[in-house]
KELUM-356050 format. One record per residue (C-alpha): residue in three letters; y, x, z. Coordinates in Angstrom, 3 decimals, padded with zeros to 6 digits. Example, Ala and Ser with C-alpha at 12.3 -4.5 7.8 and 13.67 -1.06 7.14 Angstrom:
<sites>
 type       py       px       pz
  ala -004.500  012.300  007.800
  ser -001.060  013.670  007.140
</sites>
This chain:
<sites>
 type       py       px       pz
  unk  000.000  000.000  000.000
  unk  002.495  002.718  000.914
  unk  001.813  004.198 -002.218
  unk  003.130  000.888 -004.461
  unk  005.351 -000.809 -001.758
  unk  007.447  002.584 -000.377
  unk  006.594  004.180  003.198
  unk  009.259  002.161  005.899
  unk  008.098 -000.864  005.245
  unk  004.177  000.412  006.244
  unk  005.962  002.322  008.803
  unk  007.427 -001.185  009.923
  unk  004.019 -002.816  009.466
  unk  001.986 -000.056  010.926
  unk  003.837 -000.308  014.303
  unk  003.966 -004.032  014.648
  unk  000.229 -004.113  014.642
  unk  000.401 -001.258  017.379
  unk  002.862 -003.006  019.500
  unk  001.279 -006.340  019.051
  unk -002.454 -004.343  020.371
  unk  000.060 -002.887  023.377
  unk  001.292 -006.208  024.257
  unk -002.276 -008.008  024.670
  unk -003.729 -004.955  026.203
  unk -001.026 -004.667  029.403
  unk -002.313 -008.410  030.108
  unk -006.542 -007.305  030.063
  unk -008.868 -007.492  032.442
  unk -011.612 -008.331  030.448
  unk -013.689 -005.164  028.695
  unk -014.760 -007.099  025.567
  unk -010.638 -007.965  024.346
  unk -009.631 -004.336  026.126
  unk -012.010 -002.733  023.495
  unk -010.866 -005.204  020.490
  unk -007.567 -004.341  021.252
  unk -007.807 -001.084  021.074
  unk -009.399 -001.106  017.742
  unk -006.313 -002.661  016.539
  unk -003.763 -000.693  018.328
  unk -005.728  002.120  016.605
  unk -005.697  000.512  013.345
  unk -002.037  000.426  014.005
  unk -001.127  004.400  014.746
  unk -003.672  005.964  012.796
  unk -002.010  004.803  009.686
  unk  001.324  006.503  010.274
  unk -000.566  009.878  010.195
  unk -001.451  009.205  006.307
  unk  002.439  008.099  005.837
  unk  003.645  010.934  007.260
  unk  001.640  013.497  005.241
  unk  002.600  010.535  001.939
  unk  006.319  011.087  003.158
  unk  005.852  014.927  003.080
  unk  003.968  014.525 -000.573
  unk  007.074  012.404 -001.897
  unk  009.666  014.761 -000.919
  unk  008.127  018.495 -000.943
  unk  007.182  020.654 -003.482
  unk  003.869  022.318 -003.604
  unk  005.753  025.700 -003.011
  unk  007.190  024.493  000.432
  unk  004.521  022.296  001.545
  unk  002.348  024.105  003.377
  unk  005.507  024.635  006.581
  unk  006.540  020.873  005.990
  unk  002.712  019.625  006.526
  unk  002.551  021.472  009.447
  unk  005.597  020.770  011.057
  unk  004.876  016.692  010.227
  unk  001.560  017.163  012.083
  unk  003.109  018.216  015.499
  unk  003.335  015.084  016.932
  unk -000.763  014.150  016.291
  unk -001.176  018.030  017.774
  unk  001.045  017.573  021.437
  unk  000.061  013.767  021.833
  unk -003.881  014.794  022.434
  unk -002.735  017.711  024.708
  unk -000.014  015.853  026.432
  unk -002.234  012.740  026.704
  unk -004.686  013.093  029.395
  unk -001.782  014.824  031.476
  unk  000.750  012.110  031.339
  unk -001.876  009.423  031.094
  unk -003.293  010.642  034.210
  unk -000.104  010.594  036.150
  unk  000.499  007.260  034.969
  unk -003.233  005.823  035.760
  unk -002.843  007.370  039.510
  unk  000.498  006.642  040.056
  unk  001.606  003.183  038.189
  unk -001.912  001.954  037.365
  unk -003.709  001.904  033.564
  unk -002.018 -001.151  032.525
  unk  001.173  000.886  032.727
  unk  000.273  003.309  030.465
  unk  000.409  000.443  027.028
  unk  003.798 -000.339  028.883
  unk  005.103  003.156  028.151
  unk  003.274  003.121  024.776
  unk  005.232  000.150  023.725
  unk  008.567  000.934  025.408
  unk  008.384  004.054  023.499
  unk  006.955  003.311  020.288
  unk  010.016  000.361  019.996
  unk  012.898  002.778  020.499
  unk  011.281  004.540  017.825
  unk  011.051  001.635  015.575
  unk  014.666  000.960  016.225
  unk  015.377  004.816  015.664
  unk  014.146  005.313  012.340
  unk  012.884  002.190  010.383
  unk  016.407  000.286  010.802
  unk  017.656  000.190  007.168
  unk  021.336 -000.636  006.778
  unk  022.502 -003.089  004.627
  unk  023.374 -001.206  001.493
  unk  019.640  000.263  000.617
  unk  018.036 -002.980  001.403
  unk  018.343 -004.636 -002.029
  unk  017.747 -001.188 -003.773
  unk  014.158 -001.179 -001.791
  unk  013.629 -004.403 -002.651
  unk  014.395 -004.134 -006.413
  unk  012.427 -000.654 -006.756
  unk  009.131 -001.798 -004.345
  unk  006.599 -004.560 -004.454
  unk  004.356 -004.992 -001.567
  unk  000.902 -006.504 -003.051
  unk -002.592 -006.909 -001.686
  unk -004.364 -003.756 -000.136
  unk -007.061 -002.379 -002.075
  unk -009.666 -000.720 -000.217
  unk -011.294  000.701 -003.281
  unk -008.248  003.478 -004.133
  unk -009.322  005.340 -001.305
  unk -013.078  004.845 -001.578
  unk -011.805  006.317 -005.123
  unk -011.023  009.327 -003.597
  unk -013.637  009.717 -001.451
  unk -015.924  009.544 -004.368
  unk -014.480  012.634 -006.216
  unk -016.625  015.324 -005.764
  unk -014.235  018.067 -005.317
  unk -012.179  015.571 -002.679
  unk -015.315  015.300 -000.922
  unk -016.076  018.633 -000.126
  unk -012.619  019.219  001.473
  unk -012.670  015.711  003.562
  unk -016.181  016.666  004.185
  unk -015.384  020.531  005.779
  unk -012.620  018.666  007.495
  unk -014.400  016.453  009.445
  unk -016.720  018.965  010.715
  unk -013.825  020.709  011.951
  unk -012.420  017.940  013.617
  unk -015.767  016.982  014.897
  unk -016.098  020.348  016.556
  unk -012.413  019.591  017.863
  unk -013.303  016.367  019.266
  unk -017.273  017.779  020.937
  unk -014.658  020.291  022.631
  unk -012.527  017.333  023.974
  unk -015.281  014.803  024.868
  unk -017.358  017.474  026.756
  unk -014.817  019.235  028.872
  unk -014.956  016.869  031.785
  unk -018.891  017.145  032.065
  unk -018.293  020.952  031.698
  unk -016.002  021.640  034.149
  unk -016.995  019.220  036.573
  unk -020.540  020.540  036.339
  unk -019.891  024.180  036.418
  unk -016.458  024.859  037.815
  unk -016.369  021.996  040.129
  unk -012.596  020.669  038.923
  unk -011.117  017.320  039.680
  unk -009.713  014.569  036.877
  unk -006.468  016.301  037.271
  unk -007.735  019.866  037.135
  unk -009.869  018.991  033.934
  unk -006.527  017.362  032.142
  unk -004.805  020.625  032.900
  unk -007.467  022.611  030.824
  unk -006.353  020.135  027.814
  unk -003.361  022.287  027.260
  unk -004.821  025.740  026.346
  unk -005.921  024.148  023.176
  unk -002.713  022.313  022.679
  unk -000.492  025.403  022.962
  unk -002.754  027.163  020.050
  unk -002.724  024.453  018.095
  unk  001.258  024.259  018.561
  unk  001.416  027.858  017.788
  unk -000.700  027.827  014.454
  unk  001.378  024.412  013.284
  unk  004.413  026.931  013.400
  unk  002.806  029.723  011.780
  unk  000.334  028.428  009.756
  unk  002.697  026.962  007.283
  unk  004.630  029.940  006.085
  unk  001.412  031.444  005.419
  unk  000.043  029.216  003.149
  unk  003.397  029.084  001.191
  unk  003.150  032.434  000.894
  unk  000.125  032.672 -001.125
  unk  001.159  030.352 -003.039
  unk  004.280  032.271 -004.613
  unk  002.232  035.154 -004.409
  unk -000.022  033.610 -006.704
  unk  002.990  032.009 -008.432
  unk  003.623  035.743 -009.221
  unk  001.085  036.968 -010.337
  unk  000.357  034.487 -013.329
  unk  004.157  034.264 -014.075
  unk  004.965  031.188 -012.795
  unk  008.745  030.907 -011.467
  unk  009.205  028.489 -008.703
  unk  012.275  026.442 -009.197
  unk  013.051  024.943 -005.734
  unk  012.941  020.896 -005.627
  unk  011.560  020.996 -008.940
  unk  007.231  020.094 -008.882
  unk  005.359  022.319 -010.151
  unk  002.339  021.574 -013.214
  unk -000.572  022.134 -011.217
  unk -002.833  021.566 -014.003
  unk -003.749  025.374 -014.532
  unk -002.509  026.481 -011.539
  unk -005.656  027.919 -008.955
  unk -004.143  025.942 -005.797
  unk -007.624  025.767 -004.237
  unk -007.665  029.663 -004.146
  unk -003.750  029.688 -003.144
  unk -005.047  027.597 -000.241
  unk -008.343  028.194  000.791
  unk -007.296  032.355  001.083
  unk -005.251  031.479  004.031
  unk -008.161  029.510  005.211
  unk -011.184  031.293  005.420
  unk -010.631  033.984  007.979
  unk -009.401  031.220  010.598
  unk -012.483  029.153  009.385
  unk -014.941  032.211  010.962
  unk -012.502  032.683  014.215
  unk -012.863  029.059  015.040
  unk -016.577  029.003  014.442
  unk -016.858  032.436  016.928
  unk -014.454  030.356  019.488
  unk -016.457  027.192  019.330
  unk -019.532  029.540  020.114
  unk -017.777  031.336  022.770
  unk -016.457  028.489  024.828
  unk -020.055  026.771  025.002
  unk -021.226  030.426  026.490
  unk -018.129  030.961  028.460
  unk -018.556  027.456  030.537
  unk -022.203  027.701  031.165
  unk -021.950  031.017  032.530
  unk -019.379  029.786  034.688
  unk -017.396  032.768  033.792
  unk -013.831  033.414  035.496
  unk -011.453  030.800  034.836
  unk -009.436  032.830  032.355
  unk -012.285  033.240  029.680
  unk -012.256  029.501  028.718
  unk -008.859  029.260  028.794
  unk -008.857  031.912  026.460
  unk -011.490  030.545  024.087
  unk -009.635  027.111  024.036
  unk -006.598  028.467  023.350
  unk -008.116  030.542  020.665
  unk -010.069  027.354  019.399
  unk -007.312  025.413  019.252
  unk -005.609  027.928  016.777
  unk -007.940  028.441  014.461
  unk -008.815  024.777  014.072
  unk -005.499  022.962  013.639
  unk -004.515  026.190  011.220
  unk -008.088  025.247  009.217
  unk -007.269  021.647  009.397
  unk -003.410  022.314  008.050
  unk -005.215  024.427  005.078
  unk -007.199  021.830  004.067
  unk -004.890  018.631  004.552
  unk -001.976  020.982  002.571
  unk -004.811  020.810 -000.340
  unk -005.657  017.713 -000.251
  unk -002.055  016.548 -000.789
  unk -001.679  019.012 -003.648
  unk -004.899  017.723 -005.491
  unk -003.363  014.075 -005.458
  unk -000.064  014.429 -006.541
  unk  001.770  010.605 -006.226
  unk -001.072  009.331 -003.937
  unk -000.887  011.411 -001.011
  unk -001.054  007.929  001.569
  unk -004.294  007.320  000.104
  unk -005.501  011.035  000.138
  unk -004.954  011.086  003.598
  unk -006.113  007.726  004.363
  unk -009.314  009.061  003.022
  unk -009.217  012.049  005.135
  unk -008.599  009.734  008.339
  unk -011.829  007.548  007.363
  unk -014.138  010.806  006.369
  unk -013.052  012.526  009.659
  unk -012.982  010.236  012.260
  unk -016.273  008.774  011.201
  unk -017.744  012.796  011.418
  unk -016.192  013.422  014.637
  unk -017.317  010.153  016.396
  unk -020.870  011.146  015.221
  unk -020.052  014.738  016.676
  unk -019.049  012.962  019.743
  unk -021.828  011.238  019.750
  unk -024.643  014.173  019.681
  unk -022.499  016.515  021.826
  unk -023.744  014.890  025.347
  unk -027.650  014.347  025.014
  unk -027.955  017.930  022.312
  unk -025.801  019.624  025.819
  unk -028.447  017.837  027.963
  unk -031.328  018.912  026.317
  unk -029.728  022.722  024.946
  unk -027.254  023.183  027.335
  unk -023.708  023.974  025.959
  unk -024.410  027.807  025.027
  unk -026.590  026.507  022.346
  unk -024.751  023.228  021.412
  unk -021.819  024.991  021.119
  unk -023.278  027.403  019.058
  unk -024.869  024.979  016.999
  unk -021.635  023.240  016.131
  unk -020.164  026.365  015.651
  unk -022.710  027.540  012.668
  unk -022.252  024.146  011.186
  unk -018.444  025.110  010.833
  unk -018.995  028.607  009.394
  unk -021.658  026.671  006.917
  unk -018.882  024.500  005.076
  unk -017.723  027.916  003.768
  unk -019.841  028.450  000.764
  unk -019.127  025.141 -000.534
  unk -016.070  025.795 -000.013
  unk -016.119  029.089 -002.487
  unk -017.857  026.535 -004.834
  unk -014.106  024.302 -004.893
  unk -012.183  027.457 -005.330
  unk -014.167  028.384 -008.300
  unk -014.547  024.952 -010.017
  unk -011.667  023.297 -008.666
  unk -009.359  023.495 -012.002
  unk -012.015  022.072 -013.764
  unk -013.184  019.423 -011.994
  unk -008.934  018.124 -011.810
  unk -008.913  017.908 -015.182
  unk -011.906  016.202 -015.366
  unk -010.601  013.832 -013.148
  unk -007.508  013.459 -015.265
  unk -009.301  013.011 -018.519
  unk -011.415  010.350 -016.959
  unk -008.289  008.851 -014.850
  unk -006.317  008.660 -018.568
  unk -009.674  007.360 -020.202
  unk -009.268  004.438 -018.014
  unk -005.968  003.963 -017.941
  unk -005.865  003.866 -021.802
  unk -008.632  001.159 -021.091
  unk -006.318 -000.833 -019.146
  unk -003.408 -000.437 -021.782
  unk -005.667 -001.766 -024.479
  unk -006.794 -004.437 -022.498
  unk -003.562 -005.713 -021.629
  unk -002.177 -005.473 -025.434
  unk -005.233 -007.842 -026.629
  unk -004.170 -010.064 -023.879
  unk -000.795 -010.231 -024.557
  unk -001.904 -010.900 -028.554
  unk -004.056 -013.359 -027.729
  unk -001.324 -015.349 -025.531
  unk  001.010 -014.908 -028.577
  unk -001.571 -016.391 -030.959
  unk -002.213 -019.577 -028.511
  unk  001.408 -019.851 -028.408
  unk  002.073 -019.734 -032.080
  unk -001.287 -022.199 -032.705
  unk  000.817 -025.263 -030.639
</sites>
């Protein structure tokens, strides 16, 4: 929809539905509508991480991208480390039903903030955008494209062994280091602060490849002009920057499942999760930078295909983290996960290789069926002038 229809008014939609899902969740009690509702007020916010990423898409060039991405992801990076901190004051303090009072006290004066258009640019939006029907199958579309699915695919397991992290540190270091709910919140923000740290450097990285690449074949870079893409090698531009933080993630993941079981001192695994939560947002930014680039006018959709792919991988991760711990302990889950990270990174030589051809593949087929839909719509049109010239 954001694609076709412009991004405020999504925006605008996006946030009633998560305000609504705030409103009926402050009045629960019952466990049945508290887990409804939170499947809507999800619904609701998960959605503004694809329009972000669109807005980014609409507005930045391929040569700046990279720092822009990253920058526009900060906010989905400090809200998981800041979460369990804040929420935990607020739970202990206020009480849980507080804590969708905040969400929708805050989420409103952002609403007012930023999606407030003044009068002058309504009836230019409303002249230049249509909002129509949702269809579900654009971003089944991209999921579908083989070379999409091998980055949506390495990017879930990434996330997935970001989420296993999350979902097993209270059962880790209540078990082995004996820490209260506060204590274990605290331990949240090792892996925020490296995953703040690679969202600022990450970004200037990746654009730097990519005008040294620029260089190399010729190619001047004309700033707020797009750039052809068509014979450019973006997935080597990107995936360079990638693939030594794809290995230092995989040896942290490893490392923190060792570090808690040992019960080592206190400073290893905050270490390892500040470590982990470097490498993996700076993998994630990589691959979400590519994406973008390999769906040039439809980055909403690209990304709403990267929020389905991922979030279904990580719940399964989430899943199998507690009874593979049980049975393994978390040395050998960890390092399980871990070799399932460093295994995405042949296929992900395979993309660099093939990746200009299988774009213009797409293209060829995308224009095959367009011209389909041309033709289809002149006979049409013929046929409506024939009826009309037969009365």
């Amino acid at each position: 929809m954001a694609d076709r229809a412009g991004r405020r008014p999504i925006y605008a939609i996006c946030y009633l539905i998560f305000n609504i899902a705030n409103i009926g969740l402050t009045l629960q009690t019952n466990y049945t509508a508290l887990l409804i509702l939170r499947m809507v007020q999800s619904a609701g916010s998960s959605s503004t991480v694809a329009l972000a990423n669109g807005v980014v898409g609409d507005i930045i060039t391929s040569a700046e991208r990279g720092t822009y991405i990253a920058f526009a992801s900060l906010a989905g990076i400090f809200g998981p480390m800041i979460a369990p901190v804040l929420g935990g004051v607020i739970a202990q303090y206020a009480g849980w039903h507080f804590l969708f009072w905040f969400q929708l006290i805050f989420s409103s004066a952002v609403v007012k903030r930023g999606l407030v258009v003044d009068k002058a640019k309504q009836e230019e939006i409303r002249e230049r955008y249509r909002i129509g029907f949702p269809n579900p199958l654009a971003t089944l579309r991209v999921v579908a494209d083989l070379a999409t699915a091998i980055i949506l695919i390495c990017t879930g397991v990434g996330i997935g062994c970001f989420y296993t992290i999350s979902a097993g540190a209270a059962t880790a270091f209540s078990t082995h280091y004996n820490f209260n709910p506060l204590q274990i919140s605290l331990m949240f923000i090792p892996i925020g602060a490296g995953s703040i740290l690679s969202a600022f450097t990450s970004g200037a990285l990746i654009d730097w490849n990519y005008r040294r690449h620029a260089k190399r074949l010729g190619i001047t870079i004309v700033k707020n002009q797009r750039q052809d893409l068509r014979n450019f090698p973006i997935e080597t531009a990107r995936l360079q920057v990638g693939f030594p933080m794809l290995f230092l993630a995989g040896a942290a993941v490893a490392s923190y499942g060792w570090t808690v079981r040992a019960g080592a001192p206190l400073a290893a695994p905050i270490v390892v999760l500040f470590v982990a939560g470097f490498a993996l947002t700076y993998t994630f930014q990589v691959l979400n930078v590519l994406l973008v680039d390999m769906w040039p006018g439809k980055a909403a959709v690209a990304t709403s295909a990267n929020n389905l792919v991922r979030c279904e991988i990580g719940a399964v991760f989430t899943a199998v983290i507690g009874p593979l711990t049980g049975r393994v302990r978390e040395g050998w889950a960890y390092t399980i996960l871990a070799a399932g990270l460093v295994g995405v990174a042949p296929v992900l030589v395979v993309a660099m290789r093939r990746g200009i051809r299988w774009r213009e593949e797409r293209r060829e087929r995308e224009e095959k069926k367009e011209g389909a839909r041309e033709e289809k719509r002149e006979r049409e049109a013929e046929d409506r002038r024939t009826q009309e010239e037969g009365r």
